[in-house]
PDB file of N, CA, C and O in Angstrom:
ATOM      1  N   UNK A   1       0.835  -1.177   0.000  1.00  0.00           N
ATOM      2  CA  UNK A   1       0.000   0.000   0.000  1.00  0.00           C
ATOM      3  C   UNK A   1       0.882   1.243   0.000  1.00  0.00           C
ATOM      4  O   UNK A   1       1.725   1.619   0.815  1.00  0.00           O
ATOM      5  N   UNK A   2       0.503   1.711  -1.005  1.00  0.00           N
ATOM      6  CA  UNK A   2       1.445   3.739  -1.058  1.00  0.00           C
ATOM      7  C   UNK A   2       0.748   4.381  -0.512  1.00  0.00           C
ATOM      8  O   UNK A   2      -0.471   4.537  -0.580  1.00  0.00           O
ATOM      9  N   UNK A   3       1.844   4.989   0.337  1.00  0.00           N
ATOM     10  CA  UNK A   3       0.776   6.674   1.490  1.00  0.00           C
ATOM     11  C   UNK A   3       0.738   7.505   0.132  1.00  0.00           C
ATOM     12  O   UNK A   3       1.163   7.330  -1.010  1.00  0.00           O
ATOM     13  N   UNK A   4      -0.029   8.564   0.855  1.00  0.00           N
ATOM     14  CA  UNK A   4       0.357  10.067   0.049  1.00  0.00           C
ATOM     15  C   UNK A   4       1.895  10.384   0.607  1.00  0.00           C
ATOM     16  O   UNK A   4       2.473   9.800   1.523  1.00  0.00           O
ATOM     17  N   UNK A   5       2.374  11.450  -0.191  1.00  0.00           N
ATOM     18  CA  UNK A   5       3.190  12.109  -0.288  1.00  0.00           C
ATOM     19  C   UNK A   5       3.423  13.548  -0.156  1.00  0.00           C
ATOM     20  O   UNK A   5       3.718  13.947  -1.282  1.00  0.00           O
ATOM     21  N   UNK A   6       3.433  14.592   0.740  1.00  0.00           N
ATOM     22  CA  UNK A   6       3.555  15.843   1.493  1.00  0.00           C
ATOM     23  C   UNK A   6       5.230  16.091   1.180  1.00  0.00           C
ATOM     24  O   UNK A   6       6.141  15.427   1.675  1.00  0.00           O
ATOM     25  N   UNK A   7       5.360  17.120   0.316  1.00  0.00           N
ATOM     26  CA  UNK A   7       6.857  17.482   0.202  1.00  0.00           C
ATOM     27  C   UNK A   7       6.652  19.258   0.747  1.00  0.00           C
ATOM     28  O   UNK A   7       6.301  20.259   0.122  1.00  0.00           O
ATOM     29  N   UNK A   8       6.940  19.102   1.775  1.00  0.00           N
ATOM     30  CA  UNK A   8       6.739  20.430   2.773  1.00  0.00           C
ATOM     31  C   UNK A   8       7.886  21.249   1.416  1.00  0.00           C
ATOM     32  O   UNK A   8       8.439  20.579   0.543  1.00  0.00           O
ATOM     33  N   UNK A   9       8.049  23.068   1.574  1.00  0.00           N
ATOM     34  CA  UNK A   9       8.569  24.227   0.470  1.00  0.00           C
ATOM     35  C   UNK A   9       9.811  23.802   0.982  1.00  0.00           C
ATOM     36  O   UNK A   9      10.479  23.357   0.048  1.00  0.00           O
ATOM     37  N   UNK A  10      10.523  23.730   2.244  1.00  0.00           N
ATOM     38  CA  UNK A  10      11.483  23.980   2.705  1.00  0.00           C
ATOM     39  C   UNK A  10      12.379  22.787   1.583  1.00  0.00           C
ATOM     40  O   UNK A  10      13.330  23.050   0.847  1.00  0.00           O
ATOM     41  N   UNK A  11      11.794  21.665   1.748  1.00  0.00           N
ATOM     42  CA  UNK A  11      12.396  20.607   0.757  1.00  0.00           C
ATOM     43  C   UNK A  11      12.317  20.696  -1.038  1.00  0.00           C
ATOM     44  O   UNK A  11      13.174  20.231  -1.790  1.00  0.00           O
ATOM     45  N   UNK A  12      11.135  21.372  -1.435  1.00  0.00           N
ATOM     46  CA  UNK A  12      11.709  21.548  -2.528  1.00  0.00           C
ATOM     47  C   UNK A  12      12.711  22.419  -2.975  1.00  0.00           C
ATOM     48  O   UNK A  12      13.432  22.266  -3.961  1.00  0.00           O
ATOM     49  N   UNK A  13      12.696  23.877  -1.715  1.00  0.00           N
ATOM     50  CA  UNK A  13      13.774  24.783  -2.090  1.00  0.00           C
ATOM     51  C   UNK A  13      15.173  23.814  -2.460  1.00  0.00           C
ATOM     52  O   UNK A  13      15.864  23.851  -3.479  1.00  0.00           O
ATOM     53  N   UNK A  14      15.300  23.034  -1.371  1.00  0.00           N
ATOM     54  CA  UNK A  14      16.671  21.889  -1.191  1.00  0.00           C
ATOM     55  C   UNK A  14      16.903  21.358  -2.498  1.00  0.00           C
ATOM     56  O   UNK A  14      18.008  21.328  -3.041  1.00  0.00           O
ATOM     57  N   UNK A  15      15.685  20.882  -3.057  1.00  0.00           N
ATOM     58  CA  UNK A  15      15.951  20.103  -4.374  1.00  0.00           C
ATOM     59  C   UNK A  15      16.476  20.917  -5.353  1.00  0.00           C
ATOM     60  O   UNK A  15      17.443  20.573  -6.033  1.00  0.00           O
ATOM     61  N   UNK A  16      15.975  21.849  -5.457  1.00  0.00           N
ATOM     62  CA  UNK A  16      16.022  23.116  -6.387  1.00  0.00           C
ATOM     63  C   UNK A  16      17.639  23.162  -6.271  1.00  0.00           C
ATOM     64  O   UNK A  16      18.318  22.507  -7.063  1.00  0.00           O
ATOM     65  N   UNK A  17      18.351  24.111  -5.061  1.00  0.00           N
ATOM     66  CA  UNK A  17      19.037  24.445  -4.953  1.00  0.00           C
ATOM     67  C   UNK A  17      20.222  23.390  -5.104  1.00  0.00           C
ATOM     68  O   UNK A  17      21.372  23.786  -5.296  1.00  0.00           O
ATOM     69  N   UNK A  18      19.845  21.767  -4.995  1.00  0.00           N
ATOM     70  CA  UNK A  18      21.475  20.808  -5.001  1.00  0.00           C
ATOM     71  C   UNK A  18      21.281  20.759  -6.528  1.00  0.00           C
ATOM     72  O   UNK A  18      22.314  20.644  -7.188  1.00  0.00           O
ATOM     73  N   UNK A  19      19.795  20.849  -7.363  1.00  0.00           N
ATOM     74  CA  UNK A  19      19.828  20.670  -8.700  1.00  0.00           C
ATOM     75  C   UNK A  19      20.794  21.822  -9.675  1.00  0.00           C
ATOM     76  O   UNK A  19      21.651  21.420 -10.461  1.00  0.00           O
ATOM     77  N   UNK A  20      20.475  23.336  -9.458  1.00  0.00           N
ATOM     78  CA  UNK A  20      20.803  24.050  -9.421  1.00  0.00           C
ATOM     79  C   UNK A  20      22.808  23.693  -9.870  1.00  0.00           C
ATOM     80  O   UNK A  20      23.572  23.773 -10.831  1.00  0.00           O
ATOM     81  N   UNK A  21      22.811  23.431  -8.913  1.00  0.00           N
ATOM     82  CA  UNK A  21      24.830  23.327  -8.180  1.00  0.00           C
ATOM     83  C   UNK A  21      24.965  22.050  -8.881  1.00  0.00           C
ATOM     84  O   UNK A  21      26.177  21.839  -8.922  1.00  0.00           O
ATOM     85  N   UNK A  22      24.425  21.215  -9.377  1.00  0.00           N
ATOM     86  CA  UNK A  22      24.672  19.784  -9.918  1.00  0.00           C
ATOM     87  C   UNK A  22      24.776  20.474 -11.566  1.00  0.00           C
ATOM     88  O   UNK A  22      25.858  20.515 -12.151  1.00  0.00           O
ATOM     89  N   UNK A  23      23.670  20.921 -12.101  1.00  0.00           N
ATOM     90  CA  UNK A  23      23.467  21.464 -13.745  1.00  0.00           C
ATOM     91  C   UNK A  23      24.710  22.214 -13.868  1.00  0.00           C
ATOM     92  O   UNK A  23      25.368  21.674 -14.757  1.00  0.00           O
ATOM     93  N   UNK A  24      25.392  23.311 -13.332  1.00  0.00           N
ATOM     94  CA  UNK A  24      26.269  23.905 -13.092  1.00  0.00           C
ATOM     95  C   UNK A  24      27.337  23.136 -13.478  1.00  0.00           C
ATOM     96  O   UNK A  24      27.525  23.127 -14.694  1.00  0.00           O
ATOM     97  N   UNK A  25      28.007  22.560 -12.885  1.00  0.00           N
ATOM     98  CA  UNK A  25      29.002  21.468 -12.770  1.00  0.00           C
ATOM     99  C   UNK A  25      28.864  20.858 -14.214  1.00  0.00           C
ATOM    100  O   UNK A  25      29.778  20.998 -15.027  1.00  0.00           O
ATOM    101  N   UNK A  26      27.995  20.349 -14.445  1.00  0.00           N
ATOM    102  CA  UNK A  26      27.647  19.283 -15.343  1.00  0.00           C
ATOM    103  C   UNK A  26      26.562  18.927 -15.621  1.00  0.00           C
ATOM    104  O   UNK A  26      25.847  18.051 -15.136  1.00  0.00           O
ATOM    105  N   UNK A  27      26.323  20.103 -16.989  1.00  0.00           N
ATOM    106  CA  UNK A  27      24.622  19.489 -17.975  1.00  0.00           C
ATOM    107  C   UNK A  27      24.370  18.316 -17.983  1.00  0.00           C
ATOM    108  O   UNK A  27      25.228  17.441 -18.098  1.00  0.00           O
ATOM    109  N   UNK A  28      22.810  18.061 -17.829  1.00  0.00           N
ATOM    110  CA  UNK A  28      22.343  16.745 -16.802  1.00  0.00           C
ATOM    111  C   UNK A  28      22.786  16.011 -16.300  1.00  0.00           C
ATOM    112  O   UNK A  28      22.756  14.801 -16.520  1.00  0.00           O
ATOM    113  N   UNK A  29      23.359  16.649 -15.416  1.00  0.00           N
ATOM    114  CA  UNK A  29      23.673  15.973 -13.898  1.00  0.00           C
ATOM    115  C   UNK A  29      22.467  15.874 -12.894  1.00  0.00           C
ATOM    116  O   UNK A  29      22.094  14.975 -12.141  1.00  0.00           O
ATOM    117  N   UNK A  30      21.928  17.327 -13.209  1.00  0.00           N
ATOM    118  CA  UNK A  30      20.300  17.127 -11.960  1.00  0.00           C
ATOM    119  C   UNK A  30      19.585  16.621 -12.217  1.00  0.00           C
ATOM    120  O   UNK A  30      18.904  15.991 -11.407  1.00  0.00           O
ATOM    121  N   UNK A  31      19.331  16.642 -13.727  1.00  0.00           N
ATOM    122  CA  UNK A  31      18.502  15.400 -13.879  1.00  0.00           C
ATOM    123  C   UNK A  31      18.394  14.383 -12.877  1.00  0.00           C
ATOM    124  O   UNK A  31      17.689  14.103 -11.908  1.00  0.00           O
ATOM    125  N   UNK A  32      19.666  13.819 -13.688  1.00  0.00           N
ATOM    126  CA  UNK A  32      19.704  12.267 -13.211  1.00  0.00           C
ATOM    127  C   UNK A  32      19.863  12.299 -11.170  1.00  0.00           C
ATOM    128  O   UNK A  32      19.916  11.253 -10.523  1.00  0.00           O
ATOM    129  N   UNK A  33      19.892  13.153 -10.773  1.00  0.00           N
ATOM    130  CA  UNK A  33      20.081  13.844  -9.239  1.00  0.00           C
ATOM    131  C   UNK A  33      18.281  13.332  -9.088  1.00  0.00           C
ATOM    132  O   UNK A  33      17.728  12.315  -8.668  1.00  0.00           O
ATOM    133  N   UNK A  34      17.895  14.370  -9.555  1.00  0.00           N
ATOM    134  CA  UNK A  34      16.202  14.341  -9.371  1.00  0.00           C
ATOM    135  C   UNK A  34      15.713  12.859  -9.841  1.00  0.00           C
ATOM    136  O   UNK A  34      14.783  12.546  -9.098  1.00  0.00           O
ATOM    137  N   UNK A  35      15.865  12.260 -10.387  1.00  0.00           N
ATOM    138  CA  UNK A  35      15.554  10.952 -10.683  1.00  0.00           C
ATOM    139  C   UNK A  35      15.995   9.782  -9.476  1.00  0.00           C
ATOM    140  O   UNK A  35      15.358   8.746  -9.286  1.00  0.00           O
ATOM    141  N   UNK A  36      17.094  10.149  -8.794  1.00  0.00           N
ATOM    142  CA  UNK A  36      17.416   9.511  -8.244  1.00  0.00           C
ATOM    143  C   UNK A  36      16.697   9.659  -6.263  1.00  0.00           C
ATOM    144  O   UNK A  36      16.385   9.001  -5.271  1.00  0.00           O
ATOM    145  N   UNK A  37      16.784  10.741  -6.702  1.00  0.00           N
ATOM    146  CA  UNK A  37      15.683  11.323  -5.157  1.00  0.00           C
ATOM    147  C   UNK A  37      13.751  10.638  -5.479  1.00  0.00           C
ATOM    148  O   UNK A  37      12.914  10.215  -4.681  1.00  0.00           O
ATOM    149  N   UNK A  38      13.725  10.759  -6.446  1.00  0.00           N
ATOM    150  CA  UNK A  38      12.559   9.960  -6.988  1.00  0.00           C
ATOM    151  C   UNK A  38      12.323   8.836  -6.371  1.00  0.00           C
ATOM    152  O   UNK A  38      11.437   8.667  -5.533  1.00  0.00           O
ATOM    153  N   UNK A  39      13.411   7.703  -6.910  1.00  0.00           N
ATOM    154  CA  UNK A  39      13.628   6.261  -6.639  1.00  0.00           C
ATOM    155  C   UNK A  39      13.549   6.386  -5.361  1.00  0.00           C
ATOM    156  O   UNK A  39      12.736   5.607  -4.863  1.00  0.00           O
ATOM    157  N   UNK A  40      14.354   7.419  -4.263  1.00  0.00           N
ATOM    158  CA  UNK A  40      14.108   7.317  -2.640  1.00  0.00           C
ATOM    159  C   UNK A  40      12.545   7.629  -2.035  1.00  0.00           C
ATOM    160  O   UNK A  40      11.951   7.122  -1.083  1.00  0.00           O
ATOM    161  N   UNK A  41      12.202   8.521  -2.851  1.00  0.00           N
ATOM    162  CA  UNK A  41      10.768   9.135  -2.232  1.00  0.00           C
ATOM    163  C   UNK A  41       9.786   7.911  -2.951  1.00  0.00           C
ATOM    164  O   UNK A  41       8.748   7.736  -2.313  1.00  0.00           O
ATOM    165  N   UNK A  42       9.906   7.203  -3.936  1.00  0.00           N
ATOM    166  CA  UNK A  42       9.089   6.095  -4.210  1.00  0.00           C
ATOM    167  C   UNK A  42       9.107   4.811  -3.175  1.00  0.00           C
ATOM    168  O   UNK A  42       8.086   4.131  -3.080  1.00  0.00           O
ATOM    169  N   UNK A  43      10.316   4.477  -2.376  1.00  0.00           N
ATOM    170  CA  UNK A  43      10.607   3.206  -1.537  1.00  0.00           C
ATOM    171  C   UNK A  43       9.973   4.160  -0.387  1.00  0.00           C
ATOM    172  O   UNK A  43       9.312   3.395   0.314  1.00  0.00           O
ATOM    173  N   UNK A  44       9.891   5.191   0.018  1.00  0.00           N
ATOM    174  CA  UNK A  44       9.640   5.785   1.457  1.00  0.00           C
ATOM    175  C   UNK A  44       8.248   5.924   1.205  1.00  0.00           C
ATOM    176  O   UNK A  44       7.619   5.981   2.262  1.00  0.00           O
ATOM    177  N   UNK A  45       7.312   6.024  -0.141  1.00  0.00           N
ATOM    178  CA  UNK A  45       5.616   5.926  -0.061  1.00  0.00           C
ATOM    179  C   UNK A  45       5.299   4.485  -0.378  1.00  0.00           C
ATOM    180  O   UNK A  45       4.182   4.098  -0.724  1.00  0.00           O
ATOM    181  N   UNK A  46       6.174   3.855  -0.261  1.00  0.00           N
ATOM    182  CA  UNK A  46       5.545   1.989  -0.290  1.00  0.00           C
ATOM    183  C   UNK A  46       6.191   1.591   0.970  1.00  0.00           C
ATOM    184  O   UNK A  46       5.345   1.247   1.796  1.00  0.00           O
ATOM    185  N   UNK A  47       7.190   1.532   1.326  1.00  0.00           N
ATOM    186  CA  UNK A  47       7.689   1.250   2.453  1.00  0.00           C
ATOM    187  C   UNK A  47       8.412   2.768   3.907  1.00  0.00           C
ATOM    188  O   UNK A  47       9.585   2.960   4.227  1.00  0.00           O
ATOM    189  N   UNK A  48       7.531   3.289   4.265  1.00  0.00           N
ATOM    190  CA  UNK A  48       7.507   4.421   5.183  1.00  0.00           C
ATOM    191  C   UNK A  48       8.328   4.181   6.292  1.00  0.00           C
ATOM    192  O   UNK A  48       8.988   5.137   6.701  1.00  0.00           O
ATOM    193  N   UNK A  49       8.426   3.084   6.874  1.00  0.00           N
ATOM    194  CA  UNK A  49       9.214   2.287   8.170  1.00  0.00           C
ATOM    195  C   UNK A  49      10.556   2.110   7.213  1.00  0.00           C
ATOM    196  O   UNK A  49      11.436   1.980   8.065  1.00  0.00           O
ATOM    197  N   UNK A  50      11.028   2.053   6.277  1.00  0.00           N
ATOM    198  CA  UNK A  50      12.314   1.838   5.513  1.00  0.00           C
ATOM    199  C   UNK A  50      13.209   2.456   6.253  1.00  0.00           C
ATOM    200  O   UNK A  50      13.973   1.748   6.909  1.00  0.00           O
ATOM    201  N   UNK A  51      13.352   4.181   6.340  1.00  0.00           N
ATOM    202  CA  UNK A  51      14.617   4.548   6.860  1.00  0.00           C
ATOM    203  C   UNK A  51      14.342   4.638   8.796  1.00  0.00           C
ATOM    204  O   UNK A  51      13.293   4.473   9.420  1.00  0.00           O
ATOM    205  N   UNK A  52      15.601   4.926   9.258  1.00  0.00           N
ATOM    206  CA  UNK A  52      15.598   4.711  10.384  1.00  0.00           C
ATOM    207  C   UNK A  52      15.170   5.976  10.947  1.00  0.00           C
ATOM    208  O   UNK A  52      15.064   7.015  10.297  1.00  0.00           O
ATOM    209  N   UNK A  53      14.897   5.827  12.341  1.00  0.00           N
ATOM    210  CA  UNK A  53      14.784   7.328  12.933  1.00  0.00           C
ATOM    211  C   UNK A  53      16.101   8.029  12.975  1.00  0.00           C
ATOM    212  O   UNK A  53      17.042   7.243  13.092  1.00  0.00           O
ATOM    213  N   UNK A  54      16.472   9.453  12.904  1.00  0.00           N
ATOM    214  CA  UNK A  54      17.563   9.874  13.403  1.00  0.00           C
ATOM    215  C   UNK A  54      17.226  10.756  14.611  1.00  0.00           C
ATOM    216  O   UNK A  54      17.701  10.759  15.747  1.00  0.00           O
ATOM    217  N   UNK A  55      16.340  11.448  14.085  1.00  0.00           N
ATOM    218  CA  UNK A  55      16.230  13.114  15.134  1.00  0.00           C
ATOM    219  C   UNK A  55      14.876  13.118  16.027  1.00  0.00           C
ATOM    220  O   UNK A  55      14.332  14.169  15.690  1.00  0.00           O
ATOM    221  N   UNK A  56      14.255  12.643  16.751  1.00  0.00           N
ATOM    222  CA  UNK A  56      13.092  12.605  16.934  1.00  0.00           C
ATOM    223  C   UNK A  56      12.106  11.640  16.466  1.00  0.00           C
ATOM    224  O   UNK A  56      12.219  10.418  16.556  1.00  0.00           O
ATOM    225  N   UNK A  57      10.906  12.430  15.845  1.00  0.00           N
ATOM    226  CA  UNK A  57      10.181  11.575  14.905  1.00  0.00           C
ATOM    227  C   UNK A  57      11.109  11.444  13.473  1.00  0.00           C
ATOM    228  O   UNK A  57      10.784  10.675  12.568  1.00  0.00           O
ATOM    229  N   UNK A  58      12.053  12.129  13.430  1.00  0.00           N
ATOM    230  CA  UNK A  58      12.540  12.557  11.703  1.00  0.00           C
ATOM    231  C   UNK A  58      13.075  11.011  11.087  1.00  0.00           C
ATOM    232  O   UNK A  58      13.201  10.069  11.868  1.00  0.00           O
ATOM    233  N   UNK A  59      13.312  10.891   9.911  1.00  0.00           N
ATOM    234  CA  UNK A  59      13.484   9.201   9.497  1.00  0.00           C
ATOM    235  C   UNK A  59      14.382   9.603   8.729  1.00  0.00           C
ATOM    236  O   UNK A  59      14.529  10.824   8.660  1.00  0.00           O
ATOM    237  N   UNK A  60      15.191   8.796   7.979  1.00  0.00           N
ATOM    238  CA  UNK A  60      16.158   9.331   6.785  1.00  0.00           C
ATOM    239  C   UNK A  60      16.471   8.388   5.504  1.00  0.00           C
ATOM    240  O   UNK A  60      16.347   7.180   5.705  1.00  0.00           O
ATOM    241  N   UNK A  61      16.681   8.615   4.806  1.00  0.00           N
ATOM    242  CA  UNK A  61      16.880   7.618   3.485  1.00  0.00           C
ATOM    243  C   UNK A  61      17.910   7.901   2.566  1.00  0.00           C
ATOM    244  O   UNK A  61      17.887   9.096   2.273  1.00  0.00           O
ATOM    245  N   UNK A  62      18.612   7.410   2.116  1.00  0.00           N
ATOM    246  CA  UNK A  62      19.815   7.782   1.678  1.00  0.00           C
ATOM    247  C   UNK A  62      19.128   7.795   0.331  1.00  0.00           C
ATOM    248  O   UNK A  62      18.078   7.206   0.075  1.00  0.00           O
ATOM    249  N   UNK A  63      20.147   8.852  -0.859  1.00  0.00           N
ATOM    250  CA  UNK A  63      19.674   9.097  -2.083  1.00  0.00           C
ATOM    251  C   UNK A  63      21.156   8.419  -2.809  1.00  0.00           C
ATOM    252  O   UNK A  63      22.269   8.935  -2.718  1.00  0.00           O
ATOM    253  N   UNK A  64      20.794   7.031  -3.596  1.00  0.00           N
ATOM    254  CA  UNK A  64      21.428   6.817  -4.283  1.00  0.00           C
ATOM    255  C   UNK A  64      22.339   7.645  -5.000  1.00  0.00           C
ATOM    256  O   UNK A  64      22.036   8.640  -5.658  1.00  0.00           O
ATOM    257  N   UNK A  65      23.533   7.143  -4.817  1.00  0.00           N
ATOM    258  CA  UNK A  65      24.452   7.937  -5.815  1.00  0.00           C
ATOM    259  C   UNK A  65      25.481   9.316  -5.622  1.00  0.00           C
ATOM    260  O   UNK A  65      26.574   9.637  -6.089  1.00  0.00           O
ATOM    261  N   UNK A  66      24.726   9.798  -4.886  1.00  0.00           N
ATOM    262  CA  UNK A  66      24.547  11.315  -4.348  1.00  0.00           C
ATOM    263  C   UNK A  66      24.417  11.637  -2.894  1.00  0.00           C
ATOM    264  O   UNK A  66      23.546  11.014  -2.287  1.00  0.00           O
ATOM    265  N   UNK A  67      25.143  12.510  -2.227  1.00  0.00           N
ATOM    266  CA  UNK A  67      25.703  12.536  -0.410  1.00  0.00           C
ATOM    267  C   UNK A  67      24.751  13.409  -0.379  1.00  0.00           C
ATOM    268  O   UNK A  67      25.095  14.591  -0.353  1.00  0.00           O
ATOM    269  N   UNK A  68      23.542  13.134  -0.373  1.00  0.00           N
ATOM    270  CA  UNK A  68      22.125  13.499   0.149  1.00  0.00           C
ATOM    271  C   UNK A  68      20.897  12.366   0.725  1.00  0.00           C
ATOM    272  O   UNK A  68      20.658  11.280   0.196  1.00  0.00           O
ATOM    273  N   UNK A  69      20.279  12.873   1.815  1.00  0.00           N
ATOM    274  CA  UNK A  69      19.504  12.562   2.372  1.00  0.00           C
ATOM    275  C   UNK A  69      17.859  13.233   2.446  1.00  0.00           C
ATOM    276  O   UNK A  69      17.475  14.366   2.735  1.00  0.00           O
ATOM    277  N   UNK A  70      16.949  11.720   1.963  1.00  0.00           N
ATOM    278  CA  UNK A  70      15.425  12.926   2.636  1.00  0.00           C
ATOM    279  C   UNK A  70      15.011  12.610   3.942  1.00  0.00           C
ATOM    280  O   UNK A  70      14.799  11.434   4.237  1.00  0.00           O
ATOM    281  N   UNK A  71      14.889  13.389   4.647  1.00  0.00           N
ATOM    282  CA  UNK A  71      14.712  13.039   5.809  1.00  0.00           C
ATOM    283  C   UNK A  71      12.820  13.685   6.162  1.00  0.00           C
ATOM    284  O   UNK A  71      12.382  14.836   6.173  1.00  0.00           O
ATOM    285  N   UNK A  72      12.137  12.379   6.399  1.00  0.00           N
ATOM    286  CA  UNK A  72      10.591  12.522   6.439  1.00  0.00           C
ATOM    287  C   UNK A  72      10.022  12.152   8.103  1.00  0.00           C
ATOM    288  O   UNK A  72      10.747  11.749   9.013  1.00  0.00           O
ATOM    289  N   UNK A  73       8.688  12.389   8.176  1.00  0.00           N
ATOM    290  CA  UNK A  73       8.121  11.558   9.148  1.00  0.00           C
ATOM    291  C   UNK A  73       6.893  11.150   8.653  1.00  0.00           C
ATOM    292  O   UNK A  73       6.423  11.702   7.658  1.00  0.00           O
ATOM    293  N   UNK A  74       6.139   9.982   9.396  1.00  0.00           N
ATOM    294  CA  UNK A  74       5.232   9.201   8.637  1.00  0.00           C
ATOM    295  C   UNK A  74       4.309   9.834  10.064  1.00  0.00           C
ATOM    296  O   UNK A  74       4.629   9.747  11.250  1.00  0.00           O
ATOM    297  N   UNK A  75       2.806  10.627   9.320  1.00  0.00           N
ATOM    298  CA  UNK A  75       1.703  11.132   9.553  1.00  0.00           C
ATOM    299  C   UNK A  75       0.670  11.036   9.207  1.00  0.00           C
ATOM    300  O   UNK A  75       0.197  11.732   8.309  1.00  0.00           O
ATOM    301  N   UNK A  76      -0.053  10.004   9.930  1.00  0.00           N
ATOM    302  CA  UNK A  76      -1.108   9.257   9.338  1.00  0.00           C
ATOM    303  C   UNK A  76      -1.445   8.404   8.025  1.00  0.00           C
ATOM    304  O   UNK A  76      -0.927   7.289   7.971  1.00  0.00           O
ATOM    305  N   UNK A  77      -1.898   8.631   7.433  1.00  0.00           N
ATOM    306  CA  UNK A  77      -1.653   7.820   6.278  1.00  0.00           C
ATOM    307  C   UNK A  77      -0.568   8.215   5.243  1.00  0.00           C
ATOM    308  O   UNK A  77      -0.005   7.460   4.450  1.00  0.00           O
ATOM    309  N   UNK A  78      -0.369   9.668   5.422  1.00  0.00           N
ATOM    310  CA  UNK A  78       0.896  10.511   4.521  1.00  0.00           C
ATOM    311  C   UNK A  78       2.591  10.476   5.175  1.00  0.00           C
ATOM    312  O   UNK A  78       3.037  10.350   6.316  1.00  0.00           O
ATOM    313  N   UNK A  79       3.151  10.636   3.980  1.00  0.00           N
ATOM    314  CA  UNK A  79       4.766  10.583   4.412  1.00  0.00           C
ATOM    315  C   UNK A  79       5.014  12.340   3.887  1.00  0.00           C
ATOM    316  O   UNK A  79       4.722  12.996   2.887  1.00  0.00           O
ATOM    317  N   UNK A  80       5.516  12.529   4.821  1.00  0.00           N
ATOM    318  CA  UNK A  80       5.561  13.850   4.982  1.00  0.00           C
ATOM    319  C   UNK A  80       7.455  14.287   4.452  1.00  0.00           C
ATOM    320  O   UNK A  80       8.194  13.366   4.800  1.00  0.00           O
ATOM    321  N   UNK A  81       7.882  14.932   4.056  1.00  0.00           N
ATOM    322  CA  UNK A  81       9.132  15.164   3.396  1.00  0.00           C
ATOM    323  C   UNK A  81       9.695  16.409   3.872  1.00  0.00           C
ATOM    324  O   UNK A  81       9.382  17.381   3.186  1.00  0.00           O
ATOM    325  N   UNK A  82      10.293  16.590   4.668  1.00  0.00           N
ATOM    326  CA  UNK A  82      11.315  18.104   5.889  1.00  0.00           C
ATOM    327  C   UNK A  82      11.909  18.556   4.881  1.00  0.00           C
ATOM    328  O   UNK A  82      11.432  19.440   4.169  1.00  0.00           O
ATOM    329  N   UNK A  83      12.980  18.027   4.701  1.00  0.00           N
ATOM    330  CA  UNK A  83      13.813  17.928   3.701  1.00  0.00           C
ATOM    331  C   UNK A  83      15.136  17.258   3.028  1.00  0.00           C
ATOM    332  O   UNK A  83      15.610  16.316   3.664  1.00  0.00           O
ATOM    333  N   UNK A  84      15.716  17.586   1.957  1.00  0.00           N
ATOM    334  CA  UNK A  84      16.557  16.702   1.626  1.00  0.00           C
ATOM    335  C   UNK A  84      18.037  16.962   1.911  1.00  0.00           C
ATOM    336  O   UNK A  84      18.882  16.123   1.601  1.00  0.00           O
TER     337      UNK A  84
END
């Protein structure tokens, strides 16, 4: 069963901004960045208990490939997304 999915502003600014610094470096690079945060936020709305707690309620999931983390909490039926 997939929750919903809640990507609070603070986290897309995040996405924005590592995409941003990735394109920079190297035309589609964020792409494949954003694709890969995808694949994490897809295992965290089928499997929500996946990453561990770190901070509190906060959970974390590592983003393939890339020395980023989303770090969510699971709220009722929705997975909620802080940021990455």
């Amino acid at each position: 069963m997939s929750r919903s999915l809640i990507v609070r502003p603070r986290a897309e600014r995040d996405l924005a901004e590592a995409g941003l610094w990735y394109e920079t470096r190297q035309p589609g690079t964020a792409l494949y960045f954003l694709r890969c945060v995808d694949a994490a936020l897809a295992l965290i709305t089928r499997h929500p208990e996946a990453g561990p707690t770190q901070f509190g309620p906060f959970r974390r999931v590592l983003v393939a490939r890339f020395p980023f983390a989303v770090f969510y909490t699971i709220e009722g039926e929705a997975v909620v997304v802080h940021g990455v």
